[in-house]
Structure formats: C-alpha cells, structure tokens
DOGUBA-103009 format. One record per residue (C-alpha): chain; x, y, z. Coordinates in nm, 3 decimals, decimal comma. Example, Ala and Ser with C-alpha at 12.3 -4.5 7.8 and 13.67 -1.06 7.14 Angstrom:
2
+---+---------+---------+---------+
: c :      px :      py :      pz :
+---+---------+---------+---------+
: A :   1,230 :  -0,450 :   0,780 :
: A :   1,367 :  -0,106 :   0,714 :
+---+---------+---------+---------+
//
This chain:
349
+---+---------+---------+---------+
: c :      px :      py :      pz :
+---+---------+---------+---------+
: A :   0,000 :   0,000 :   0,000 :
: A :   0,114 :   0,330 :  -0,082 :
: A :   0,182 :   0,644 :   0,174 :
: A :  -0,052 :   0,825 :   0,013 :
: A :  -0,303 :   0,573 :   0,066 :
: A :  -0,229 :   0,503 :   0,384 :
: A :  -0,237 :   0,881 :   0,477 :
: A :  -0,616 :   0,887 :   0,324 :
: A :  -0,711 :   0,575 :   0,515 :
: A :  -0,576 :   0,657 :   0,843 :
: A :  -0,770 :   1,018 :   0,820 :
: A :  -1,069 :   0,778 :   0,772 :
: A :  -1,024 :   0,630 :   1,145 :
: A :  -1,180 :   0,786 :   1,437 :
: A :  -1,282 :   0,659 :   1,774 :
: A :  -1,509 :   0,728 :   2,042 :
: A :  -1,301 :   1,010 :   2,295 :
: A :  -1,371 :   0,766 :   2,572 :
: A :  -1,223 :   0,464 :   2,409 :
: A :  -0,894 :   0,683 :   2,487 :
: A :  -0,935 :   0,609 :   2,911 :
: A :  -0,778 :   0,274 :   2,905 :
: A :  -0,475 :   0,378 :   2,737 :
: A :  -0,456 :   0,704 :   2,941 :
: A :  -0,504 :   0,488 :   3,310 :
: A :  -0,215 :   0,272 :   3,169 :
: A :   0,020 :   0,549 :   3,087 :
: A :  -0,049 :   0,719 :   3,419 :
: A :   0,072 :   0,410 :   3,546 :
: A :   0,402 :   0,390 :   3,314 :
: A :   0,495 :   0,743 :   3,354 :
: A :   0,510 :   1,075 :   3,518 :
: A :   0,172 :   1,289 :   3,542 :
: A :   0,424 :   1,573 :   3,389 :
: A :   0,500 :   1,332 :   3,096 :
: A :   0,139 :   1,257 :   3,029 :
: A :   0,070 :   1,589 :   3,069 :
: A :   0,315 :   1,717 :   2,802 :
: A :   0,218 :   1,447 :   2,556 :
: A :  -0,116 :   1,547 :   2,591 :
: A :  -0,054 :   1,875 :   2,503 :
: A :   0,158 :   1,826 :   2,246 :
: A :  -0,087 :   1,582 :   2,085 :
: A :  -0,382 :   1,892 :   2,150 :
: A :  -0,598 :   1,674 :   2,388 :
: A :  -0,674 :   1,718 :   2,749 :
: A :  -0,801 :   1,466 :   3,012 :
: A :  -1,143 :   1,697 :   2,998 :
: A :  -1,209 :   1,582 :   2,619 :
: A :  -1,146 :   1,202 :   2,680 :
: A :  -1,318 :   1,219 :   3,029 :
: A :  -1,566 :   1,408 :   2,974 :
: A :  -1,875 :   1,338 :   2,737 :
: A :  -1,831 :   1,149 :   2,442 :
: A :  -1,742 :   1,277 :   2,072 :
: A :  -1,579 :   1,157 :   1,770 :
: A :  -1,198 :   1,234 :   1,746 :
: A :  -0,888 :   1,060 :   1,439 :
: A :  -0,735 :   0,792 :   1,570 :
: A :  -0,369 :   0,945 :   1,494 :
: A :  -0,511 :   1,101 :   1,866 :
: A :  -0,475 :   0,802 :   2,002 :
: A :  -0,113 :   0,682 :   1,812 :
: A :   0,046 :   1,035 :   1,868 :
: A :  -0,015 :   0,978 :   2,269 :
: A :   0,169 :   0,674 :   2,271 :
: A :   0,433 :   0,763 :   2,047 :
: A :   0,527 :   1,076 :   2,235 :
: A :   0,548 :   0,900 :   2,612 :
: A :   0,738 :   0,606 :   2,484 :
: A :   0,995 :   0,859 :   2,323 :
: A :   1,010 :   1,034 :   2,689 :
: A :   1,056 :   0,737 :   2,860 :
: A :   1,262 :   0,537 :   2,618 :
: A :   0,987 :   0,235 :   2,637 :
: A :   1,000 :   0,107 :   2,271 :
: A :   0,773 :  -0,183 :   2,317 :
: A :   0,527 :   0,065 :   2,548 :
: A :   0,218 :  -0,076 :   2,394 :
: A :   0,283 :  -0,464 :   2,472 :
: A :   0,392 :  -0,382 :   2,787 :
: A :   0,132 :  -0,176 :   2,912 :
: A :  -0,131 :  -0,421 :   2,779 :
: A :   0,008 :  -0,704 :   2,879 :
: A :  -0,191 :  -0,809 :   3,179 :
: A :  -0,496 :  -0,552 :   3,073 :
: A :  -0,855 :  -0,675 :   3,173 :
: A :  -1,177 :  -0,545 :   3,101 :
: A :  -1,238 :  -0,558 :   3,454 :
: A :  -0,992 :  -0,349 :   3,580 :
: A :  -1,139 :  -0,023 :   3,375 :
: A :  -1,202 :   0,284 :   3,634 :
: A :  -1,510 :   0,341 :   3,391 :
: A :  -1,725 :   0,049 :   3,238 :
: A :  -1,649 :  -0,049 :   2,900 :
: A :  -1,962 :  -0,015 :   2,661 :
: A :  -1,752 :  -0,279 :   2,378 :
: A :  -1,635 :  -0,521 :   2,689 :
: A :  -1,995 :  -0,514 :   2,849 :
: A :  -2,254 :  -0,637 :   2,556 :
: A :  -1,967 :  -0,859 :   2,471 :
: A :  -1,895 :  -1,067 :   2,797 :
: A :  -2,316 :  -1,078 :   2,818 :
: A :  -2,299 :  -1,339 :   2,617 :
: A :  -2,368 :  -1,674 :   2,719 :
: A :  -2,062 :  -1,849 :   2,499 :
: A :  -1,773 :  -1,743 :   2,378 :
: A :  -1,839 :  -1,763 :   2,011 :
: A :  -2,163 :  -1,530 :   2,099 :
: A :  -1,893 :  -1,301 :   2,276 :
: A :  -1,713 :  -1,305 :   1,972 :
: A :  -1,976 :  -1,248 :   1,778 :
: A :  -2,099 :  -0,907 :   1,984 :
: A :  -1,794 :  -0,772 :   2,000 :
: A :  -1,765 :  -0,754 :   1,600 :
: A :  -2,133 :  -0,602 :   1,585 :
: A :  -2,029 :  -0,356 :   1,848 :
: A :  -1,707 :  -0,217 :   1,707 :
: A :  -1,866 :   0,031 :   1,434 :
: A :  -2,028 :   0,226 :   1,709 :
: A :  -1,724 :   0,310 :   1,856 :
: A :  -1,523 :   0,318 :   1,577 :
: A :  -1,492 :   0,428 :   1,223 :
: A :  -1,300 :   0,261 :   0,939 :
: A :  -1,248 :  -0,074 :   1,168 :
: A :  -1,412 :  -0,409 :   1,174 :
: A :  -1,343 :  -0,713 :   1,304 :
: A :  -1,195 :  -1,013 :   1,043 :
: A :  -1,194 :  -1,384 :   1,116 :
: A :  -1,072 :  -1,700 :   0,954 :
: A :  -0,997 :  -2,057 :   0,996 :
: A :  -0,614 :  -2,128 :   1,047 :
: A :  -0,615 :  -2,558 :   1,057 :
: A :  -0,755 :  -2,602 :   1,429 :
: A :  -0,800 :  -2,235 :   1,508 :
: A :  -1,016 :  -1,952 :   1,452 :
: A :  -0,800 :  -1,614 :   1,396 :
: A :  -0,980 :  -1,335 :   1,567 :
: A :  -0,794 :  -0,996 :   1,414 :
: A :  -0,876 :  -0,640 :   1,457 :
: A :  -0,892 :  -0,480 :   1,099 :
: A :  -0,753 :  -0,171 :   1,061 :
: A :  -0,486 :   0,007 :   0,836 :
: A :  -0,311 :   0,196 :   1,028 :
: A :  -0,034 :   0,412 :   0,890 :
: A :   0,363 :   0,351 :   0,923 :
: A :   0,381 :   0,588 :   1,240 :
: A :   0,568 :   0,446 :   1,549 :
: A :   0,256 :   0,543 :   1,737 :
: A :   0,079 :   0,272 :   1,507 :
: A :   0,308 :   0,043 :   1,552 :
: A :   0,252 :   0,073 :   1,946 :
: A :  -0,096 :   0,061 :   1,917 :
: A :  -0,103 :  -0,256 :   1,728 :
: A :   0,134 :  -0,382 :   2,027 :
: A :  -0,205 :  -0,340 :   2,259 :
: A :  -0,426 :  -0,492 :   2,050 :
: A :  -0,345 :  -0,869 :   2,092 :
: A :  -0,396 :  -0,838 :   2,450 :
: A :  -0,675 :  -0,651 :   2,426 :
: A :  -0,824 :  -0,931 :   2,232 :
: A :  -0,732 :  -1,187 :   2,477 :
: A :  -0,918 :  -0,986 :   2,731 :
: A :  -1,255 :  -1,046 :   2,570 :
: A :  -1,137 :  -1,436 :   2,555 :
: A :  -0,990 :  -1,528 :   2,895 :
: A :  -1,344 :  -1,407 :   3,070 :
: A :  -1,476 :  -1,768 :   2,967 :
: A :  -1,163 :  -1,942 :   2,905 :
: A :  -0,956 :  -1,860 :   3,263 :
: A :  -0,722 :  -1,566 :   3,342 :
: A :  -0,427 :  -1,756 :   3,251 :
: A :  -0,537 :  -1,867 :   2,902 :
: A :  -0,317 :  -1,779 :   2,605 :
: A :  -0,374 :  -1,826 :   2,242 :
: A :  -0,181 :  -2,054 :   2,002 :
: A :   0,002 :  -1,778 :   1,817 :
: A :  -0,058 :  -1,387 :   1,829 :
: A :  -0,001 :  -1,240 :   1,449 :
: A :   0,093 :  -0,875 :   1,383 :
: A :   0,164 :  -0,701 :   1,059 :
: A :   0,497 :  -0,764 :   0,889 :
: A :   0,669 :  -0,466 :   0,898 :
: A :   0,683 :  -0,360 :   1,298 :
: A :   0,885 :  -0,246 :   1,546 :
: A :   0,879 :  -0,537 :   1,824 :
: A :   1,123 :  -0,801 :   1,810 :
: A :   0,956 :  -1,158 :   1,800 :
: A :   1,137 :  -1,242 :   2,065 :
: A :   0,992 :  -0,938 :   2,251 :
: A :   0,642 :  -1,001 :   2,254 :
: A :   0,705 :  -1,401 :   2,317 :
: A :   0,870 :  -1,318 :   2,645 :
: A :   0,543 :  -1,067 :   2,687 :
: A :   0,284 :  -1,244 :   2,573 :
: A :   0,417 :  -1,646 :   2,650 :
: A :   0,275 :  -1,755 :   2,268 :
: A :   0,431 :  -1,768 :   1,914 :
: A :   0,430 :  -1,449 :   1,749 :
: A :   0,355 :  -1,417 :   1,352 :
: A :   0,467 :  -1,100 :   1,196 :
: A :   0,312 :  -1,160 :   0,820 :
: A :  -0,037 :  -1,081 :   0,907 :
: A :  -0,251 :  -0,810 :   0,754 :
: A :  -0,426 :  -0,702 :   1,097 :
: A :  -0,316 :  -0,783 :   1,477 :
: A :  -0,493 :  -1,107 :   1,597 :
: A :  -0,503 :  -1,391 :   1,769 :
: A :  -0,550 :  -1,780 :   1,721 :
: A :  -0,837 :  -1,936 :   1,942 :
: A :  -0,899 :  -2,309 :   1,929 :
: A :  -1,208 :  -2,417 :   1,718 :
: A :  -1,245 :  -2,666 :   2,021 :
: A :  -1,333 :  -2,385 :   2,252 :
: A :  -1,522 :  -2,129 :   2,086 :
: A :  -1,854 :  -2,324 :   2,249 :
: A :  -1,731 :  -2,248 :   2,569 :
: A :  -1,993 :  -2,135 :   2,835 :
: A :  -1,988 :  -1,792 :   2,999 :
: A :  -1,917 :  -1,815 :   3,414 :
: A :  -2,150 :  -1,596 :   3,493 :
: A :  -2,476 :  -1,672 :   3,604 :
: A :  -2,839 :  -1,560 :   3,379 :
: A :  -2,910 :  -1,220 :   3,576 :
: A :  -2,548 :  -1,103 :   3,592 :
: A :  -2,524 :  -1,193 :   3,215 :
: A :  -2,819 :  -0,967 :   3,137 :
: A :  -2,770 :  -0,707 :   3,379 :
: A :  -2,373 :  -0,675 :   3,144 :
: A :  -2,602 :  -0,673 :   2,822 :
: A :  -2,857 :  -0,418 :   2,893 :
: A :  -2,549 :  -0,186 :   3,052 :
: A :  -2,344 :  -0,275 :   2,699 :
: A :  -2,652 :  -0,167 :   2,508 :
: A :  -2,740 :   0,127 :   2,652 :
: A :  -2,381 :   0,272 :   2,672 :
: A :  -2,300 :   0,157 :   2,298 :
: A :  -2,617 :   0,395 :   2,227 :
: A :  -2,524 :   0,696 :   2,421 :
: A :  -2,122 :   0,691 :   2,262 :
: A :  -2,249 :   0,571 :   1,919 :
: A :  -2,088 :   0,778 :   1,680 :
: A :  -2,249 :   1,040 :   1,512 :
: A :  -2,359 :   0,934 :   1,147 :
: A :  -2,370 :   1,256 :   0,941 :
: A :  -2,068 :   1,458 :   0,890 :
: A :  -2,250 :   1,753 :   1,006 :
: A :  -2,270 :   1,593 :   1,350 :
: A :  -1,932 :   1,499 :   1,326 :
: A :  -1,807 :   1,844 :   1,294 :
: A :  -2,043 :   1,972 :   1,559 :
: A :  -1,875 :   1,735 :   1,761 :
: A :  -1,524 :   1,794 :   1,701 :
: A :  -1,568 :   2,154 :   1,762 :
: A :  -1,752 :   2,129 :   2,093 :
: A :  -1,461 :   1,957 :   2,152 :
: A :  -1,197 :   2,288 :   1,983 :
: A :  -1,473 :   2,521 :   2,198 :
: A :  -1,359 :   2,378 :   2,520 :
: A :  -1,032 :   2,496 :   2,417 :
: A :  -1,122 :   2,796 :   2,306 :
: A :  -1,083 :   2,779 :   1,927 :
: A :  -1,374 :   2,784 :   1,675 :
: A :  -1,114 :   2,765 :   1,370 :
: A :  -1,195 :   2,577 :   1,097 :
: A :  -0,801 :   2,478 :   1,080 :
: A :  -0,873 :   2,330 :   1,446 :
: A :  -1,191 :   2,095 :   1,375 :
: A :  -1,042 :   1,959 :   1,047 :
: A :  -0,725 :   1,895 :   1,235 :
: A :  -0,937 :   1,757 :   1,521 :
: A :  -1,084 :   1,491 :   1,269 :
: A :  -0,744 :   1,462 :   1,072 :
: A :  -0,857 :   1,574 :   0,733 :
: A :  -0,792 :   1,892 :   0,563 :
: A :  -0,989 :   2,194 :   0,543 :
: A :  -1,117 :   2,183 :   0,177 :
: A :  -1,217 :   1,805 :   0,257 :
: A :  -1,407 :   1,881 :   0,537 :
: A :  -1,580 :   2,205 :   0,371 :
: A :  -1,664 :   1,971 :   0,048 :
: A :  -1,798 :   1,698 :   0,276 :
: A :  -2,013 :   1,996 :   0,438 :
: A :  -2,133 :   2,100 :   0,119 :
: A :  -2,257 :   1,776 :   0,024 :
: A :  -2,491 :   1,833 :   0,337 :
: A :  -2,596 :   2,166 :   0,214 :
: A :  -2,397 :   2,321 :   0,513 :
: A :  -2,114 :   2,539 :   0,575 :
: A :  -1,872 :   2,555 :   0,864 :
: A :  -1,968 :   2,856 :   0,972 :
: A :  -2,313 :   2,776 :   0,960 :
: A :  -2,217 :   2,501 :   1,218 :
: A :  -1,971 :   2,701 :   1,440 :
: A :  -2,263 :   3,016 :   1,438 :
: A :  -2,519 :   2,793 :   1,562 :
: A :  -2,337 :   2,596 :   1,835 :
: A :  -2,203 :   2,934 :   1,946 :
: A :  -2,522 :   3,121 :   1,982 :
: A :  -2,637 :   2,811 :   2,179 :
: A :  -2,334 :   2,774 :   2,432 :
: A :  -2,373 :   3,152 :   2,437 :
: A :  -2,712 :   3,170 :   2,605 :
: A :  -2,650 :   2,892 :   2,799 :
: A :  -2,329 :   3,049 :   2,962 :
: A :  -2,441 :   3,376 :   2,996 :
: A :  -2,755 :   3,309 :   3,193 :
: A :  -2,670 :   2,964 :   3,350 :
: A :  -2,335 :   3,016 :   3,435 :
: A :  -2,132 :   3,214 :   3,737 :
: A :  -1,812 :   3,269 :   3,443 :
: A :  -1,736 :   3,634 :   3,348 :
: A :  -1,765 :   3,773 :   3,048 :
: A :  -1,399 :   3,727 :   2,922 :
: A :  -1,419 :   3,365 :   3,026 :
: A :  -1,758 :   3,344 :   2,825 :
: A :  -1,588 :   3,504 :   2,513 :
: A :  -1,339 :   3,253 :   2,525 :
: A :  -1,520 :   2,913 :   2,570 :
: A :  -1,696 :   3,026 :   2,241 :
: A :  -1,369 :   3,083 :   2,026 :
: A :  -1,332 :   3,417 :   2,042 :
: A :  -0,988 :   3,567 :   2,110 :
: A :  -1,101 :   3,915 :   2,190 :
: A :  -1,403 :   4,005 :   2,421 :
: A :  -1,537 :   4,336 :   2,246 :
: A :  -1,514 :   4,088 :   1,936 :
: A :  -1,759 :   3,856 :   2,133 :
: A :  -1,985 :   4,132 :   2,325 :
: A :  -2,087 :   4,249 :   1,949 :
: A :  -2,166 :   3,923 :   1,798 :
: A :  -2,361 :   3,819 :   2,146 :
: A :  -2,531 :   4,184 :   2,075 :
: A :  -2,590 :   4,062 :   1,692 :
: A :  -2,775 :   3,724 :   1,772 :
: A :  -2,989 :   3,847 :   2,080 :
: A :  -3,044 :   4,247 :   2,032 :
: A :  -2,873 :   4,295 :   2,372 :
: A :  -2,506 :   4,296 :   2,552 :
: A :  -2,394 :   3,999 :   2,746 :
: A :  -2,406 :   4,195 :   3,086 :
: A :  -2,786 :   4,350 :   2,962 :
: A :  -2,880 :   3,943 :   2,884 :
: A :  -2,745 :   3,830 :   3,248 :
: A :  -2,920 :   4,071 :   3,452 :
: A :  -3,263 :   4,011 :   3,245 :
: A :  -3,258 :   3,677 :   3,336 :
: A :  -3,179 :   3,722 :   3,681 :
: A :  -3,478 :   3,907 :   3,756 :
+---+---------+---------+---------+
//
C-alpha cells in the first residue's frame, strides 16, 4: 500500500473520545503525570475531552499519545507492555464494547458481539476472522499508517483481544500464536517473552488464534449477571455511538476545539485529521457550511453560559472561540439584540 493511501485511510479512522481512558489509566501508570501531561498537550488533547462526554476524534489522537510517552521514557515496546496483563475488569469506567460482549452466554456469541459492536465506537475498523487448521483467527482490521505510534498501538491490541477471551476461558489462558503485521517495530522475541505464545509477523491485521475446540465455551456468569452486562453494553454503545452525518461529526469535534477555546476551521479539520477543503466539500454535500455550524453551536453555548453560568464575560468570550471580548460582546449583541451583561441581569430578575 502506498503512503498516500495510507495517509487517506488513516484520516478515515476515528474513535469514540472515551475509548482513549484505558490507554490514558495505563500510561499514568508507566509514567510521570508531567510526561502525560506534556504528551497530551503536544498531541492537543486534554483529560477533559477524553473524560468528559463522548465525541468523535482521528485515531492518529490516540497513536500520537503513545508515540510521544514512549519517546520520553525510552519504552520502545510501550504498547505490549502496558497491555500485557490488561482486563476489562480493571477499567475505572465500564467499558460499553467489553460489556454487551462478555453478556454473552458463549464465547463464540462473545465473539460475535464484540464484532457487531465495534462500528459504534469506531470508524474505518471491523473485526476479520478466519480458519487457520484447528483455530479460529480473531484480528482487529484496521490500516493503520507507518507511524511508530501505530506500531505501538497494534502492540495493545493482541492483549486486548485476549481480554474479551480469557473471561470464559480462565485468566491464565493464552492463544496458540498472536499475528501482527509484517513490517513492525517489536522483536519476535519481545512479545514471546510478553505475551508467552508464538508471534507471527506476516499478518494483515493484529490477531489472535483461538482453538475451534473452545469457541462453544460457556460464559461463568450466572443468567441475571449476564443480562444485567447486556442491557449496561446496550445502553452505553447507544449513548457513545458515533455520530452518522458529517455535520454531526463536525459539531462534535468543535464542541470539543470550543472547550479549548478555538472555533477555527483549521482546528476541527485537524481535530478529525482531514484537511480543510475536505471537510468544507464533505459539508457541502450536506448543504452546510462551517460557519453555519460554528454560528449555531455558538449562539447556543452563548445563552446557555451567559444566563446559566457564574463565568465572566472574558471567560464566556473565550469558551466560544473568540480571542477578543469586544469581538464577542458584538456578535452576542448581533444574535440576541442585547449585551452579554444587559442578557445576564434580564434573566436574573
């Protein structure tokens, strides 16, 4: 595959904010909260965007993280060794992926969930399967591109997917092999040591190899426990669905700039990781501008924190984008006839 079509592929794959808390609970257990703290920064997220409610951000996010702690600590396997004892169960926040998944009353229904549950949280992945002699490989399909940040992010998935396995199978169970693209930066020998399995480097996708003999293997979890993990999978997989129009996409992304304080253009399209014109195209299709989008979200959030909120004025102006309050106080004055301070005290009354 070409760079260039790995650059347009990779722009393609976005994630669900919170899908970003595992990795973030494991690196503040790898390194310092000032090395988090800088990679976060120079990445452009903050611990209030992944924490807080859910929205829609690239992947390269999520690869950019990794890639700038393990260059401040000098961890070049980071990824494998941060996942390598990672269970579902240990999450400070319940999984919405992990939960409908380990509902299910076998493993091959397991399986089966966690491939129909993917797409909600992600875009431009999918689950791929085939039959290997006497096992199924179980790979997470994505093209990622030749970043080392990938190439430590593809280092978490095989553990990742023997999370969702070792719920029925025992917390000691490995798989036969573990198989990770060909080109990569762990050493075989590595990830064996890591891992305790053969690793294959000539795959397409990360994966692992599951016995065909065990796929049929019951859940240990009683009915109402079972259900009680569905209907909390279901529900969650709703509320951090991602959005399914572009237009909701970018209204996402820059709720996400606003808490920042930027309402560029430049910032959502970088936010998404696509370029301007491709984002005001794919806006056009919709019959939709950008700032049609950033106007109305503004206006909203303006109301809201002028009458609703204790923050001044300046602090106001600058969780709508606006880099200079007079610039602000007229717009505010252009969408409701009055000043910000005249709009406060009317509602107080």
């Amino acid at each position: 595959m070409s760079d260039q079509r790995h650059s347009e592929v990779m722009r393609e794959l976005m994630q669900n904010s919170r899908g970003l808390l595992p990795t973030l609970d494991a690196l503040d257990s790898f390194a310092s909260p000032r090395i988090v703290e800088r990679a976060l920064k120079d990445v452009g997220l903050t611990r209030t965007t992944i924490e807080g409610p859910p929205v829609p951000v690239s992947m390269r996010y999520h690869t950019g993280l990794l890639e700038k702690v393990s260059d401040k600590i000098g961890e070049r396997h980071l990824g494998a060794v941060m996942a390598k004892d990672f269970a579902f169960s240990s999450l400070t926040v319940p999984d919405p992926f992990s939960s409908y998944a380990l509902g299910a009353s076998r493993l091959d229904f397991a399986l089966q969930r966690a491939a129909r549950s993917l797409p909600f949280l992600q875009r431009g992945t999918q689950i791929y399967t085939r039959k290997d002699g006497a096992c199924l490989v179980y790979s997470f399909g994505a093209t990622f591109d030749g970043s080392i940040g990938a190439q430590l992010l593809e280092q978490e998935i095989p553990s990742i997917l023997i999370a969702l396995v070792r719920p029925f199978l025992g917390p000691n169970w490995k798989p036969d092999w573990v198989e990770l693209p060909e080109t990569h930066r762990l050493h075989k020998l590595s990830l064996m040591r890591l891992i305790g399995t053969e690793v294959r480097t000539d795959a397409a996708f990360p994966g692992i190899a599951i016995p065909l003999s065990l796929l049929r293997t019951p859940t240990r979890l009683d009915a109402e426990e079972r259900l009680q993990m569905t209907a909390r999978g279901v529900a969650r997989l709703r509320v951090n669905r991602l959005p399914r129009t572009q237009v909701d996409i970018v209204r996402q992304a820059l709720r996400v700039q606003l808490n920042q304080g930027s309402a560029s253009v430049d910032a959502v399209a970088a936010t998404l990781g696509i370029g301007v014109r491709t984002l005001q195209r794919q806006l056009q299709a919709e019959n939709l501008t950008f700032k049609d989008i950033a106007q109305a979200e503004q206006v909203s959030r303006a109301r809201v924190l002028v009458s609703e909120s204790d923050l001044n004025i300046s602090q106001v102006a600058f969780y709508l984008g606006f880099s200079e309050v007079n610039s602000f106080r007229r717009a505010f004055r252009s969408w409701f006839g009055k000043t910000p301070t005249q709009y406060r005290a009317q509602t107080e009354i």
